[in-house]
C-alpha positions, 0 to 999 in steps of 0.5 A: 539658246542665244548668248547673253548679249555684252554691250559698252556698258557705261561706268555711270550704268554700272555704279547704279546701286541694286537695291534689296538683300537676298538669300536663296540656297547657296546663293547671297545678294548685297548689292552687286547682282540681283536674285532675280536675275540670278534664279530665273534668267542667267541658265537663259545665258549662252555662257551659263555653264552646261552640265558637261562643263561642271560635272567632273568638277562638282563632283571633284570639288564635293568630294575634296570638301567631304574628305577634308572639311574637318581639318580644314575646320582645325587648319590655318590659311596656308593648308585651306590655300594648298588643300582646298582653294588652289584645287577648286582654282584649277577646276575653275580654269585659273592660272595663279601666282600665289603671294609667295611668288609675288615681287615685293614693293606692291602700292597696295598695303598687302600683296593679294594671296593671288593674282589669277590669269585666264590665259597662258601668255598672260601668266608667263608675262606677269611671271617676269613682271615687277610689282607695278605691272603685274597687276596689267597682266591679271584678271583678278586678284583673290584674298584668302582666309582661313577655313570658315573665318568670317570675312565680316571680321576685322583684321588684328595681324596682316592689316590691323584694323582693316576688314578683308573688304577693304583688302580687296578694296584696296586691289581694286583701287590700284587696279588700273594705269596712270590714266585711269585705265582699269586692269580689271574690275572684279577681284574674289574674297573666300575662306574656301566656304563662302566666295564673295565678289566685289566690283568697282562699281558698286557701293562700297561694302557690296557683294555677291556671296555663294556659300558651297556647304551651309549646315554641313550640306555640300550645295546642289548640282543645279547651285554648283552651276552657279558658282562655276559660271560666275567663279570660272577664268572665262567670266573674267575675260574681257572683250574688245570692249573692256568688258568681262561676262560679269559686268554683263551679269550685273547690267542684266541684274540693273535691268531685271530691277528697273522691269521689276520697279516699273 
């Protein structure tokens, strides 16, 4: 099967808007990727996540959700974080330094719960780092919620005011140098339910959405395929040419589209 192709994608590209909303199973479309794409062509990438690849942690995952659900239903944020979330990340791949870890005097208005790293070098670097480089050393940057909070609500607490997009905005926005270099793209938003990405790139207020249970039904194995390939640290990586798996998932998605508008 051929790999997905990564070319030099132009930010002009990349900031046109996908139009249409969609829901299909456990997947959601604001705006950032389109359904078409995502339902009929990415298991066509060579980068889509094999059966071998995500077994282990479908059926890991899906357990710890049947094992805690209904206390992770009654917990707060810190015991989704430690009982749910931190081990999902592990299975994805990731590296992490949590927020408590986190030196202090961040730009941002609030430290991210979690900066994620794909590599060892890159982890052990930001682990030394201050708070205006830590960020050089991430691929992304996570914000948690409680259990099933909805991340549509606005923030009474932490950042008043503010909705939880407008947190991970705010990572985005501080994600690059003084030249205007970006560090990273592409930053997460999860109540441990529903996992949201959300790029630069887009219009502001647009995601992608994937819920991993809706009506107390944990997702498919064909869904959970999904999830690994899009949430994994290796579709955060980025080549020589800046970009990661995800910006060619969403450059597909503009294709897709245009083909479709023809």
């Amino acid at each position: 099967m051929p790999r997905q192709r990564r070319t030099s994608v132009g930010p002009d590209q990349l900031g046109l808007s996908l139009r249409g909303e969609g829901f299909e199973g456990a997947l959601e479309t604001r705006g950032v990727f389109s359904l078409a794409y995502l339902s009929r062509h990415l298991k066509e990438s060579g980068e889509f996540a094999t059966e071998q690849d995500c077994s282990a942690a479908y059926r890991e995952i899906a357990e710890l959700w049947r094992r805690h659900v209904r206390a992770l239903a009654r917990q707060n944020e810190a015991f989704n974080c430690s009982t749910f979330l931190e081990p999902i990340l592990d299975r994805l791949g990731w590296k992490r330094i949590p927020q408590q870890s986190m030196p202090g005097n961040f730009a941002t208005r609030k430290r991210p719960d979690y900066c994620l790293f794909t590599s060892d070098d890159d982890f052990m670097a930001a682990s030394e780092a201050d708070a205006n480089t830590l960020f050089r050393f991430s691929a992304t940057a996570l914000e948690a919620k409680r259990y099933g909070h909805s991340l549509d609500q606005i923030s009474t607490s932490e950042t008043p005011g503010w909705f939880p997009s407008d947190q991970v905005q705010d990572y985005l926005n501080h994600a690059k140098d003084a030249a205007g270099r970006r560090f990273f793209n592409w930053a997460i938003l999860t109540n441990g339910n529903e996992w949201r990405l959300y790029t630069d790139r887009s219009a502001v207020g647009a995601y992608f959405a994937f819920h991993l249970a809706q009506n107390d039904q944990f997702c498919s194995f064909d869904e959970f395929r999904i999830f690994f390939t899009l949430f994994r640290s290796a579709a955060f990586a980025r080549a020589t040419d800046s970009a990661c798996f995800l910006d060619g998932v969403r450059e597909q998605s503009l294709r897709v589209q245009s083909h479709l508008e023809l």
